[in-house]
MDAnalysis code that builds the backbone (N, CA, C; Angstrom):
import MDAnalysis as mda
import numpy as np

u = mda.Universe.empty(582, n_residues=194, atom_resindex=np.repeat(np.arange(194), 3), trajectory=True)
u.add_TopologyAttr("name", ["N", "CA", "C"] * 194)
u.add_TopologyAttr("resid", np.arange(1, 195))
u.add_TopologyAttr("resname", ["UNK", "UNK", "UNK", "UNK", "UNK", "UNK", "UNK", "UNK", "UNK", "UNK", "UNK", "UNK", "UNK", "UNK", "UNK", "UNK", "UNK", "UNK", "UNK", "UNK", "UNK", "UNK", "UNK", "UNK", "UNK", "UNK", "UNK", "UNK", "UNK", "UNK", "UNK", "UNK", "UNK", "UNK", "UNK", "UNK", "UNK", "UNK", "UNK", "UNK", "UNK", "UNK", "UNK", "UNK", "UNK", "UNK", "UNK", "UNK", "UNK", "UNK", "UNK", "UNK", "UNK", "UNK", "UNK", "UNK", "UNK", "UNK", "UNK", "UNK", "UNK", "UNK", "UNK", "UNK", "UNK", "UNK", "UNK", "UNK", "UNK", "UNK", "UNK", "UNK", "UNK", "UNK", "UNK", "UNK", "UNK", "UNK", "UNK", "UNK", "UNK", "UNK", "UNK", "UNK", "UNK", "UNK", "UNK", "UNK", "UNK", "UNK", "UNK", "UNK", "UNK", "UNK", "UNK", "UNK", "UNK", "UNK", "UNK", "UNK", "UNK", "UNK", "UNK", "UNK", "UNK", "UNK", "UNK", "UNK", "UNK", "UNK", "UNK", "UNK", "UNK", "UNK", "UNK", "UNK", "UNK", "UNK", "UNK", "UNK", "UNK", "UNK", "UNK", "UNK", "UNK", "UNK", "UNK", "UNK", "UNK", "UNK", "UNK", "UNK", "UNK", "UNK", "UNK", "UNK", "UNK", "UNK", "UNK", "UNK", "UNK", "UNK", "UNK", "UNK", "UNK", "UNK", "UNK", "UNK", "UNK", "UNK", "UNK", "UNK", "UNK", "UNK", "UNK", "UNK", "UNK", "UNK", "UNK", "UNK", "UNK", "UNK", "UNK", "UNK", "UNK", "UNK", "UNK", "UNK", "UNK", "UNK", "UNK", "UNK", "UNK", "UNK", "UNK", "UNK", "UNK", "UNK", "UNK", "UNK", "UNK", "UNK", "UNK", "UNK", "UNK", "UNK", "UNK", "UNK", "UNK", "UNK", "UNK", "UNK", "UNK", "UNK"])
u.atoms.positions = np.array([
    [0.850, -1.178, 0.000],
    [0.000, 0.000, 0.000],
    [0.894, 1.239, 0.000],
    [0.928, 2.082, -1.043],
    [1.470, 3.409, -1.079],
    [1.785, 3.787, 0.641],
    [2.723, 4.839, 0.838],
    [3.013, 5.658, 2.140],
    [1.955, 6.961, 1.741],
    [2.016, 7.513, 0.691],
    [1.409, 8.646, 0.065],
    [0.289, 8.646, -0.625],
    [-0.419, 9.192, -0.192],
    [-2.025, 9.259, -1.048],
    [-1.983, 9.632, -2.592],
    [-3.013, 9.068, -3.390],
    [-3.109, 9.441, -4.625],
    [-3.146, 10.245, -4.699],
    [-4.251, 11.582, -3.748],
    [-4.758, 12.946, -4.088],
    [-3.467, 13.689, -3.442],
    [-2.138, 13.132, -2.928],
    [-0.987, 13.771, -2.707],
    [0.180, 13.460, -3.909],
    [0.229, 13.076, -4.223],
    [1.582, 12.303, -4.838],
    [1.956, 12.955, -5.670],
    [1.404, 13.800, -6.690],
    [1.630, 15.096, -7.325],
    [2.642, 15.923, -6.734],
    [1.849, 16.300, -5.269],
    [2.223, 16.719, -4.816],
    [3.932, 16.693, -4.256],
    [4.247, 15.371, -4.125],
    [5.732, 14.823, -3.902],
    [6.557, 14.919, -4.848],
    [6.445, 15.405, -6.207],
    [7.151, 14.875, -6.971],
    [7.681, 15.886, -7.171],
    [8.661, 15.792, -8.722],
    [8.821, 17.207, -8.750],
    [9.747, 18.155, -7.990],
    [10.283, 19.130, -9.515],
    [10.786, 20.365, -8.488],
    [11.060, 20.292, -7.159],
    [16.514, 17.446, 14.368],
    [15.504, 17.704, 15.778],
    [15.890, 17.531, 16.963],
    [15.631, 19.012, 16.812],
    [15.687, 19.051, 18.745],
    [14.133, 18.777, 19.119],
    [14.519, 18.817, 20.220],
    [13.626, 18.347, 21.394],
    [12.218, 17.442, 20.715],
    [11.053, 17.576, 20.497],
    [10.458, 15.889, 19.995],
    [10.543, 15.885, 18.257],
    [11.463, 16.648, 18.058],
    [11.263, 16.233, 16.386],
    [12.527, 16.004, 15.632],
    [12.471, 14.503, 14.865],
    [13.358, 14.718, 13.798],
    [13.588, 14.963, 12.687],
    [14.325, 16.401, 12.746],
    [14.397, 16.788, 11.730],
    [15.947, 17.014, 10.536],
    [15.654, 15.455, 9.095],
    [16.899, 15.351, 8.550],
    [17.920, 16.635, 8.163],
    [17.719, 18.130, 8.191],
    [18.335, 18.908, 7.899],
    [18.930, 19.246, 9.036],
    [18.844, 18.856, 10.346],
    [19.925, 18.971, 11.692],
    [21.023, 17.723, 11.702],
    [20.713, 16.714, 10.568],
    [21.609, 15.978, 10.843],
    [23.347, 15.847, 10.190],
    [24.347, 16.292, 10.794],
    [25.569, 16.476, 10.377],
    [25.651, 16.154, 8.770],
    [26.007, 16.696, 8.152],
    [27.436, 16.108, 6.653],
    [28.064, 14.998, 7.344],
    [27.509, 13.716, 6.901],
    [28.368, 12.390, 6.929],
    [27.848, 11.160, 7.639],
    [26.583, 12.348, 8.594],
    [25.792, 11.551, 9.299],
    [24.992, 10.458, 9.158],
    [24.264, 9.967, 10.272],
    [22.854, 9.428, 9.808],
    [22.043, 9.456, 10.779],
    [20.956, 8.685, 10.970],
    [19.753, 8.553, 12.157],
    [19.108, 7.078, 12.096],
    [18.993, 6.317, 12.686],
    [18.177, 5.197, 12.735],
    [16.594, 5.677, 13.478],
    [15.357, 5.311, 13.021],
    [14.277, 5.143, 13.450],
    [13.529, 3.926, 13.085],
    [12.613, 3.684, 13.599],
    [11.386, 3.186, 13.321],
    [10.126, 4.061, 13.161],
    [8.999, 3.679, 12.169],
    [8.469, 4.089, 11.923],
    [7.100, 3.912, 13.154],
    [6.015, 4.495, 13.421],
    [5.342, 4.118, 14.703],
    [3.928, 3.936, 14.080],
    [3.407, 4.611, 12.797],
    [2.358, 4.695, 11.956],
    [2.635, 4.532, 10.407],
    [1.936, 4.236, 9.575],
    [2.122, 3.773, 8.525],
    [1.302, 4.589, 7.499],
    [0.925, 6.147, 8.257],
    [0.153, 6.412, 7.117],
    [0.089, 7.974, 8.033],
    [1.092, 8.414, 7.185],
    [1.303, 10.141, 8.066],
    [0.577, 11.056, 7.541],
    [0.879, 11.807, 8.293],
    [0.156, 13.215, 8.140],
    [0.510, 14.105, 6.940],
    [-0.714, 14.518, 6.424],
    [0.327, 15.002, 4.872],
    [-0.609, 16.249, 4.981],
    [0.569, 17.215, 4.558],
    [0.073, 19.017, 4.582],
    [0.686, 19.702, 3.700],
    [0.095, 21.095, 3.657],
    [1.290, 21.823, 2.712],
    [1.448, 22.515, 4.224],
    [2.654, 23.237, 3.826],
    [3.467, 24.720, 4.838],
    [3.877, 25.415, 3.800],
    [3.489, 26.291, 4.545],
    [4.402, 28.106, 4.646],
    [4.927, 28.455, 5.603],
    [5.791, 29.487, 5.588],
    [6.354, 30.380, 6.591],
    [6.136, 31.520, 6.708],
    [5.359, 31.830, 7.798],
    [5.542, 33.491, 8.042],
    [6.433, 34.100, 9.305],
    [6.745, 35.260, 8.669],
    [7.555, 36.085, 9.969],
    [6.887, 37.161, 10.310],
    [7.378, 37.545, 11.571],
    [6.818, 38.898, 12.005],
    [8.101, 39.919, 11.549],
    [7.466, 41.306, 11.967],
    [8.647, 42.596, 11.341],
    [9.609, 42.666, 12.512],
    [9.740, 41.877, 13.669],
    [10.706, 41.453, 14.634],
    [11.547, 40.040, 13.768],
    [11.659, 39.440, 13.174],
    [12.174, 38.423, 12.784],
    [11.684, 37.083, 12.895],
    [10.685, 36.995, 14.231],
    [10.306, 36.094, 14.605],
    [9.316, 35.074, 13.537],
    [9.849, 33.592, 13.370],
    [9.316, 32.909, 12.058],
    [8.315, 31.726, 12.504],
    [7.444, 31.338, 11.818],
    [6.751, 30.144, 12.385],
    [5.911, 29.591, 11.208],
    [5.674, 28.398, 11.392],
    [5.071, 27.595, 10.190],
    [3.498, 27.525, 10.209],
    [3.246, 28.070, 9.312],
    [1.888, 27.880, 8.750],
    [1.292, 26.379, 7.936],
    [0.790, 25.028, 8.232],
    [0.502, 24.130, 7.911],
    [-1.245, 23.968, 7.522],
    [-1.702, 23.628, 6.117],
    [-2.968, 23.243, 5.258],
    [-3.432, 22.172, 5.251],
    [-4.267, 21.660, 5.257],
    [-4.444, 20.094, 5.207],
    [-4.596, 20.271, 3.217],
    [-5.059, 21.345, 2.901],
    [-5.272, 21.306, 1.280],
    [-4.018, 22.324, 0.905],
    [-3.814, 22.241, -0.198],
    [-2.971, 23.035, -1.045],
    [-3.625, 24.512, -0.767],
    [-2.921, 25.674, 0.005],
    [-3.923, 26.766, 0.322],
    [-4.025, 27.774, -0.923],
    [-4.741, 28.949, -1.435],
    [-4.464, 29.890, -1.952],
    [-4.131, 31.015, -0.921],
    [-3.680, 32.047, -1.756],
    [-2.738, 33.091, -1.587],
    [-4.071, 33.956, -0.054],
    [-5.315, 33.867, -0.663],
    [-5.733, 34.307, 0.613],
    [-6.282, 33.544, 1.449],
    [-5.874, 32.426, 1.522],
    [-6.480, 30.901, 2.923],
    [-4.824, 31.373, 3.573],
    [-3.625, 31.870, 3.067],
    [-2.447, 31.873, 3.981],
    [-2.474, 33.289, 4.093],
    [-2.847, 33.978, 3.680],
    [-2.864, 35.537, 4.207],
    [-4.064, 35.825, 5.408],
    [-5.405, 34.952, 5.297],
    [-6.159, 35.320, 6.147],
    [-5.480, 34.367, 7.992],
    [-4.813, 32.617, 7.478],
    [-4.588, 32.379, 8.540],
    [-3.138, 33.064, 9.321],
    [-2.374, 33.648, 8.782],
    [-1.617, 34.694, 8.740],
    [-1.414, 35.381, 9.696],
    [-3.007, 36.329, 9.512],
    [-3.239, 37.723, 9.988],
    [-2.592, 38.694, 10.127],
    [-2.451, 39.702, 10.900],
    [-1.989, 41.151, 10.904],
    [-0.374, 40.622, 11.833],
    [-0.293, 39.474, 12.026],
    [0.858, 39.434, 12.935],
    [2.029, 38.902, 12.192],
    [1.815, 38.361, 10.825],
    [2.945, 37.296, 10.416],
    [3.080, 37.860, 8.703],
    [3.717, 37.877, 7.881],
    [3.604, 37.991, 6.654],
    [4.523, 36.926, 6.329],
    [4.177, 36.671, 4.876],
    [4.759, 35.202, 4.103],
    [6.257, 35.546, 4.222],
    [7.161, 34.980, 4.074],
    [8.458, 34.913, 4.076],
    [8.634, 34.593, 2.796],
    [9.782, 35.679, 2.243],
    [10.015, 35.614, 0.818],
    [10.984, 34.655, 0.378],
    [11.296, 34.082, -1.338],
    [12.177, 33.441, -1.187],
    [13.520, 33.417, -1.532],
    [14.305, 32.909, -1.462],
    [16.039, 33.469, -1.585],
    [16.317, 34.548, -2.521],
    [15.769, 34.896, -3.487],
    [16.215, 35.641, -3.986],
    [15.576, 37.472, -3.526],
    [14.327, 36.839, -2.557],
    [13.728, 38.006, -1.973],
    [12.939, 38.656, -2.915],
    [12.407, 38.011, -4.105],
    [11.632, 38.291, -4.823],
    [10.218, 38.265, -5.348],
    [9.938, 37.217, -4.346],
    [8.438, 36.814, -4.108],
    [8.181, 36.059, -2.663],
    [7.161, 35.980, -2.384],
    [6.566, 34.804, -1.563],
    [7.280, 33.593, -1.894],
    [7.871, 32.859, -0.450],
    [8.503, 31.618, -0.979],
    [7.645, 30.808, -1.146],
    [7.329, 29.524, -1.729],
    [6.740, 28.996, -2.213],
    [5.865, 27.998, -1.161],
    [4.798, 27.073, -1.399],
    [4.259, 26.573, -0.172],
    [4.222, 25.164, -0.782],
    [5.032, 24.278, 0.193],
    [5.758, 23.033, 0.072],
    [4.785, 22.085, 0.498],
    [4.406, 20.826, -0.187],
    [3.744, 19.807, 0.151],
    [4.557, 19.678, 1.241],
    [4.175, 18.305, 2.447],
    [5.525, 17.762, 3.921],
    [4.116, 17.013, 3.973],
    [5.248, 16.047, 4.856],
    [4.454, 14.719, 5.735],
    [5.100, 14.800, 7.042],
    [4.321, 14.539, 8.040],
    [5.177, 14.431, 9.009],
    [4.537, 12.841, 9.753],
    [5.142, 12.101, 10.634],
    [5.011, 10.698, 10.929],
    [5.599, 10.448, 12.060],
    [5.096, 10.162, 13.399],
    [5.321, 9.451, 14.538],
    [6.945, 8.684, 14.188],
    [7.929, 8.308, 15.050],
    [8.746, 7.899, 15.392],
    [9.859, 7.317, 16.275],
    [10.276, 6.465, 16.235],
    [11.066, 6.073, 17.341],
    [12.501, 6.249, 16.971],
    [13.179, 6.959, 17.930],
    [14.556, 7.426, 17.489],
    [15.550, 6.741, 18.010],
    [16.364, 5.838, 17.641],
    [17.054, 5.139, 18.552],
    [17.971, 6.445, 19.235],
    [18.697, 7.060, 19.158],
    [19.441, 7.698, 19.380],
    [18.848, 8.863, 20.460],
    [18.426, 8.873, 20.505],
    [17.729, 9.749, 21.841],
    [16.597, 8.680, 22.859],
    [15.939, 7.183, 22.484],
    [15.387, 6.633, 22.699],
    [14.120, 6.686, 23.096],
    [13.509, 7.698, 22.357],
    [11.822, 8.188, 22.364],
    [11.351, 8.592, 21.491],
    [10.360, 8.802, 21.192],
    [9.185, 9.300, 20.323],
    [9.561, 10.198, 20.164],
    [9.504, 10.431, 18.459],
    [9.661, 12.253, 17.946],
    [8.917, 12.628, 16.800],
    [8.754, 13.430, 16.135],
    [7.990, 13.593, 14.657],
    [9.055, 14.201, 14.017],
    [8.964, 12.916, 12.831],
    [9.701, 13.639, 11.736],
    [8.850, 13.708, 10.891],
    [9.309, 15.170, 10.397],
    [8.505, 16.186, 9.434],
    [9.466, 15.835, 7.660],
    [9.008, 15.764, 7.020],
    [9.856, 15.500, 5.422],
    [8.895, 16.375, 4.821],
    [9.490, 17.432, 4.206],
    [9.286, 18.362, 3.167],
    [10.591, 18.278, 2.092],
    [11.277, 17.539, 2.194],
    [12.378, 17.290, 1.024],
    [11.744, 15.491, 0.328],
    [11.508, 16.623, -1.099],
    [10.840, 15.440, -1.988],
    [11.413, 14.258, -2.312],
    [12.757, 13.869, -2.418],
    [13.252, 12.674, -2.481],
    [13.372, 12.087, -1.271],
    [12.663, 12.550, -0.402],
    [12.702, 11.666, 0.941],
    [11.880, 10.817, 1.073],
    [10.543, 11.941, 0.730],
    [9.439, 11.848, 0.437],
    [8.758, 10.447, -0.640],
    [9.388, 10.832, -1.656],
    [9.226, 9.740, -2.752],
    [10.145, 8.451, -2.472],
    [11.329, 8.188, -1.874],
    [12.331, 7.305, -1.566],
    [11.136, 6.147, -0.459],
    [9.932, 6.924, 0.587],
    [10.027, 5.979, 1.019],
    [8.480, 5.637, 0.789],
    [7.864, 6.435, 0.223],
    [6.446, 5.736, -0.563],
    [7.137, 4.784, -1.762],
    [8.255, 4.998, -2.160],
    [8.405, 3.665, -2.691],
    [8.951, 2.477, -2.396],
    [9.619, 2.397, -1.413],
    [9.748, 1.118, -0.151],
    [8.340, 1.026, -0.002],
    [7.344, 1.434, 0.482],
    [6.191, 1.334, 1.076],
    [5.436, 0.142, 0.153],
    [6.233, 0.282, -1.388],
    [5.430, -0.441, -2.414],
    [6.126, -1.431, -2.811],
    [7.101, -1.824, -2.089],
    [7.589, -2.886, -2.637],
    [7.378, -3.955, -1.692],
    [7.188, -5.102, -1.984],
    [6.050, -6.303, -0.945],
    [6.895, -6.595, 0.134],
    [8.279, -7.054, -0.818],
    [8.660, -7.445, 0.899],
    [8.952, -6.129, 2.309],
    [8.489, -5.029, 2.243],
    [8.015, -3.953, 2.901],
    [6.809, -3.438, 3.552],
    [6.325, -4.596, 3.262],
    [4.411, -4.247, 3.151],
    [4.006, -3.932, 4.890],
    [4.767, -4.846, 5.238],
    [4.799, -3.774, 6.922],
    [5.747, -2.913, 7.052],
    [5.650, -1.490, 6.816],
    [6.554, -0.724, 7.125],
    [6.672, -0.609, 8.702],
    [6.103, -1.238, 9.704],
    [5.875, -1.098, 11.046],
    [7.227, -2.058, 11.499],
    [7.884, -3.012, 10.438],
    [8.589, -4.333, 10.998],
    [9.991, -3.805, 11.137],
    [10.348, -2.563, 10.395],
    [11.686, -2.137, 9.855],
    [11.995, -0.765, 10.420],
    [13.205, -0.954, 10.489],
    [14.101, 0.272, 10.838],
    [14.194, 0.855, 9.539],
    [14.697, 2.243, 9.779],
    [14.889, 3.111, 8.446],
    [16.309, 3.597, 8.864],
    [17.094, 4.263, 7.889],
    [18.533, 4.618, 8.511],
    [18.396, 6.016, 7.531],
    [18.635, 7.109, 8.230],
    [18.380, 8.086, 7.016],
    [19.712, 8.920, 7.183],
    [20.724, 9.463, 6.040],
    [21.337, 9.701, 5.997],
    [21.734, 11.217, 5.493],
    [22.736, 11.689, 5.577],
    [23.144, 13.271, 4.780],
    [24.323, 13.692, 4.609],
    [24.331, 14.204, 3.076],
    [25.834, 14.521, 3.008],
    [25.510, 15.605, 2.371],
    [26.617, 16.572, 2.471],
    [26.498, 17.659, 1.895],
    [26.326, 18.967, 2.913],
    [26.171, 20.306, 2.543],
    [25.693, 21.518, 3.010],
    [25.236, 22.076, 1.844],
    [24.065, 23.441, 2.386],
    [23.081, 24.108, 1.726],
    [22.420, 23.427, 0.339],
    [22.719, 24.184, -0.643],
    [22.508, 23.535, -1.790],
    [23.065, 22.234, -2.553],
    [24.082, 21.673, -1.612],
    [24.393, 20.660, -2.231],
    [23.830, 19.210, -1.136],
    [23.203, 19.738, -0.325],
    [22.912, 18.688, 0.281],
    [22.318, 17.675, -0.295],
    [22.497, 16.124, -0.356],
    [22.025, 14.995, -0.208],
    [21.481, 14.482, 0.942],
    [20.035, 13.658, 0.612],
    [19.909, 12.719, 1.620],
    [20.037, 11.409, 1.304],
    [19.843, 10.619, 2.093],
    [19.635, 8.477, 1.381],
    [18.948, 8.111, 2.679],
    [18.431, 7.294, 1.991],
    [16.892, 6.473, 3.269],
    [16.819, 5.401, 2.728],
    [17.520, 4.526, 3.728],
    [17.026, 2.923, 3.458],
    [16.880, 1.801, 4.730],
    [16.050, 0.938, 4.074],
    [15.578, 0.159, 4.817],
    [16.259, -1.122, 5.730],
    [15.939, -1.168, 6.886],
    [17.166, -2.063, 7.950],
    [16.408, -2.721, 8.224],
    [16.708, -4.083, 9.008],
    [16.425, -5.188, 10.068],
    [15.506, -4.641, 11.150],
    [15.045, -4.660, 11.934],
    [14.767, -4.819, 12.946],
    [15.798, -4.679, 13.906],
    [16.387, -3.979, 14.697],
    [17.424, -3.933, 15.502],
    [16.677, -4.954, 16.953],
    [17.657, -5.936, 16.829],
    [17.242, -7.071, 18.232],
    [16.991, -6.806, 19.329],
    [16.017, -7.250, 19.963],
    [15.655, -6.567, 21.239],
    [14.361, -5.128, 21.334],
    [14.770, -4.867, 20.082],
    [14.397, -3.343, 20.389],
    [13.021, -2.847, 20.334],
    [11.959, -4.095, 20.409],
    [10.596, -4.110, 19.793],
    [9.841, -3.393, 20.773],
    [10.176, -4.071, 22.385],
    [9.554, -4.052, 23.691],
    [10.047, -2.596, 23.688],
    [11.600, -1.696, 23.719],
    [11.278, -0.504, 24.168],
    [10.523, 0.564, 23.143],
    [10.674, 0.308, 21.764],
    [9.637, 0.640, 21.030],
    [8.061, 0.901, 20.991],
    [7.297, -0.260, 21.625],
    [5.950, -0.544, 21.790],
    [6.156, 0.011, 23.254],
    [7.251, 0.352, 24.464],
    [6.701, 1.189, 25.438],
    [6.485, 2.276, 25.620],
    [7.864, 2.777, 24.626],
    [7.596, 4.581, 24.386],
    [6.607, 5.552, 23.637],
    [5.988, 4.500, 22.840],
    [4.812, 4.882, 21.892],
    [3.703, 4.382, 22.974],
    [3.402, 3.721, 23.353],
    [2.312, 3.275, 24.302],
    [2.127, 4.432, 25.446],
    [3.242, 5.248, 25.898],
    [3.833, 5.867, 27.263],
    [3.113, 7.540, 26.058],
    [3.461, 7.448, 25.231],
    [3.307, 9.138, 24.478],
    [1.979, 9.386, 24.442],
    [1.327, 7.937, 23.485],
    [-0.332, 8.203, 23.276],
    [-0.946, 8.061, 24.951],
    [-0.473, 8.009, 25.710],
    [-1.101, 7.633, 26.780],
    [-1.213, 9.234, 27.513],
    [0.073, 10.066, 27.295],
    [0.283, 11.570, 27.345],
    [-0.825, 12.449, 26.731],
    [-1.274, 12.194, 25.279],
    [-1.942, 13.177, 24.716],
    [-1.500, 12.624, 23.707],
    [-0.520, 12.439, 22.536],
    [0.085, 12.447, 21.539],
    [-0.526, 12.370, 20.678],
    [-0.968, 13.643, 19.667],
    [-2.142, 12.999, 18.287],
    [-1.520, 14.643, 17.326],
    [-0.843, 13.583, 16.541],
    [-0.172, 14.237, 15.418],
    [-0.593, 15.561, 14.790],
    [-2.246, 15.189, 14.348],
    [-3.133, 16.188, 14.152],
    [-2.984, 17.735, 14.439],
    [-2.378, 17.854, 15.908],
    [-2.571, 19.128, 16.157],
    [-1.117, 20.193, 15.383],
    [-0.781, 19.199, 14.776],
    [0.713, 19.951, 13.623],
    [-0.264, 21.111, 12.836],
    [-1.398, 20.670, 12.606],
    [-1.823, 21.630, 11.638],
    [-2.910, 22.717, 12.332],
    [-3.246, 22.584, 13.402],
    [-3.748, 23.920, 14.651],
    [-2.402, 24.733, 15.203],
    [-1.229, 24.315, 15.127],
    [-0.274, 25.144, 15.588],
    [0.008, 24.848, 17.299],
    [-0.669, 23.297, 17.616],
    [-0.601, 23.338, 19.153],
    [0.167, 22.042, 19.000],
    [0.459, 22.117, 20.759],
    [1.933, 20.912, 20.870],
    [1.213, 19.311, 20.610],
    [1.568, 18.465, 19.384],
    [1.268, 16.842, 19.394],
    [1.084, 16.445, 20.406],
    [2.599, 16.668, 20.767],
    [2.664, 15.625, 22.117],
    [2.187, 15.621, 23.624],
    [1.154, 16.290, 23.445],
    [-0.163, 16.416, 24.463],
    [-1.372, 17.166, 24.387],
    [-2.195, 17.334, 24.870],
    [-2.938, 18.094, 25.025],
    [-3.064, 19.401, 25.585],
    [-3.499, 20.245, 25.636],
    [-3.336, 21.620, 25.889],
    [-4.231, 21.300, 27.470],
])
């Protein structure tokens, strides 16, 4: 079964600290091991707006927005953030984001993928059979490079031994907190309830 919805996949193609991992914090040379915790993430577009203090924050759609669905959720406090060349509105990026288990910190985090070959790399594991549980496998995601030359690579691992039980406790221990992905796109914290 696809990772990515039909009425998204268009969308993919083409052109973390504290609970989130996120592959653009991870060193030139690096990598990350996770497990996946859900099999069917959250898929949005984002924008960015800033205030005339500097201050930046993400604007997330469940639909592809127009120019005034992100200006009205916006409001008088944030304007779009332009893009590198400072010549327009930067552009508003399909992302998925998906529950996780991080070995390396050993808890639950959300990683967010708005970089399309990440994106597409693992809806297509998702489709290849002997993958068909993406729930059974580790992922190892990798990065080389800086700014514009960055690379990523995402591929699929074993099961690391042992590691099922602290897996199924830390995800059991989060949803038991509040944890419901959903609220990525209200602008309030996942990993509990308000």
């Amino acid at each position: 079964m696809p990772f990515i919805s039909d009425k998204n996949k268009s969308a993919a193609s083409g052109g973390g600290g504290g609970g989130y991992l996120n592959p653009s914090k991870i060193q030139s040379g690096g990598n990350v091991r996770f497990a996946l915790l859900d099999d069917q993430p959250l898929e949005f577009f984002e924008c960015w707006g800033e205030t005339t203090d500097g201050k930046s924050k993400p604007f997330r759609f469940a639909e592809d927005p127009s120019p005034e669905d992100i200006e009205e959720e916006m409001g008088a406090d944030y304007s779009r953030r332009l893009n590198r060349e400072g010549t327009a509105p930067d552009k508003v990026k399909f992302a998925i984001a998906v529950p996780v288990y991080n070995y390396d910190t050993s808890s639950v985090q959300i990683m967010q993928l708005g970089q399309k070959s990440l994106i597409n790399e693992l809806d297509s594991v998702s489709q290849m059979e002997d993958y068909a549980d993406l729930l059974a496998w580790d992922f190892v995601l990798g990065k080389d490079g800086v700014g514009l030359e960055t690379r990523y690579s995402l591929r699929p691992a074993p099961r690391k031994k042992g590691a099922q039980a602290d897996i199924e406790t830390a995800w059991t221990e989060s949803r038991d907190s509040g944890f419901d992905i959903s609220r990525l796109l209200t602008g309030d914290n996942p990993f509990k309830a308000n």
